[in-house]
N, C-alpha and C positions, 0 to 999 in steps of 0.2 A: 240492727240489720243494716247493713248495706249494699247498693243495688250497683252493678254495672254499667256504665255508662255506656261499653261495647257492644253486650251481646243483652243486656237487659235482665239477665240473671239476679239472683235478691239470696244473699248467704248471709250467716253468724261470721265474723272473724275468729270468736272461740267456741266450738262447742262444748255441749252442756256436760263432759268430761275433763272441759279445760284445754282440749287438746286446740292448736291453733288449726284454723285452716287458710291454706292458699289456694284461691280460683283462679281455673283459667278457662277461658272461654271455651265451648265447643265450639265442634266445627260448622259449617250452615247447614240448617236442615231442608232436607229437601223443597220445600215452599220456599226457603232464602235464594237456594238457587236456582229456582227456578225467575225469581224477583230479579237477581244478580243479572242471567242469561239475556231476560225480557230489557234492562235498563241498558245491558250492552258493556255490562263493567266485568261479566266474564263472557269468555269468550270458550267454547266447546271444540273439542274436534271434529271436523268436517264428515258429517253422517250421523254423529251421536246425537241422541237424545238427554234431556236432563235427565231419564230413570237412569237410563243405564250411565252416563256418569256420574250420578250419585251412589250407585252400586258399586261402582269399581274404582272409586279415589275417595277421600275427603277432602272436603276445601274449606282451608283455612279462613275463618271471615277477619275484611280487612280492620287493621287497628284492633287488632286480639288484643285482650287482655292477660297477662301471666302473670299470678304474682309468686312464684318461686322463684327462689332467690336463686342471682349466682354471685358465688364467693369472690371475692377480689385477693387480686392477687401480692395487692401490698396491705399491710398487714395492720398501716395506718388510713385506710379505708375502707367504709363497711359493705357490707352486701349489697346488691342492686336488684330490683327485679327483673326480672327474666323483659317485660315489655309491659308499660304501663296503660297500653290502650288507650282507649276515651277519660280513661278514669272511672271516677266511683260517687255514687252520694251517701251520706248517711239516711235513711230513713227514721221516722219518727218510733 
């Protein structure tokens, strides 16, 4: 198992099909932004509410994680992830 340093998430890298998987964070959930709004690290447009801008956008939490790859374009280079976040730990 390993847990997300970003968003706190805990996945398999393979599941139990073999199949690999790549996590990427969600977005903040409405409690995050409303945390985000209260600390002043986001910031709303003038009248909204956090409901209603959580209704009507999503917001990316900072330092996402993405581990899908993208391809490089030289051929003697291998893939990169898309954005490494905080990182990851191994769990026991």
């Amino acid at each position: 198992m390993l847990k997300c340093k970003s968003c706190g998430g805990t996945y398999e890298p393979v599941l139990r099909d073999g199949t690999q998987y790549f996590h990427a964070c969600p977005p903040l959930a409405r409690f995050e932004l409303q945390a985000a709004v209260d600390a002043g690290t986001i910031v709303l447009p003038s009248g909204e509410t956090v409901d209603e801008a959580y209704e009507r956008r999503p917001y990316e939490r900072p330092n996402k994680r993405d581990e899908n790859v993208m391809p490089s374009s030289d051929a003697k280079k291998p893939a990169t992830l898309k954005a490494a976040g905080a990182g990851i730990v191994t769990l026991p």
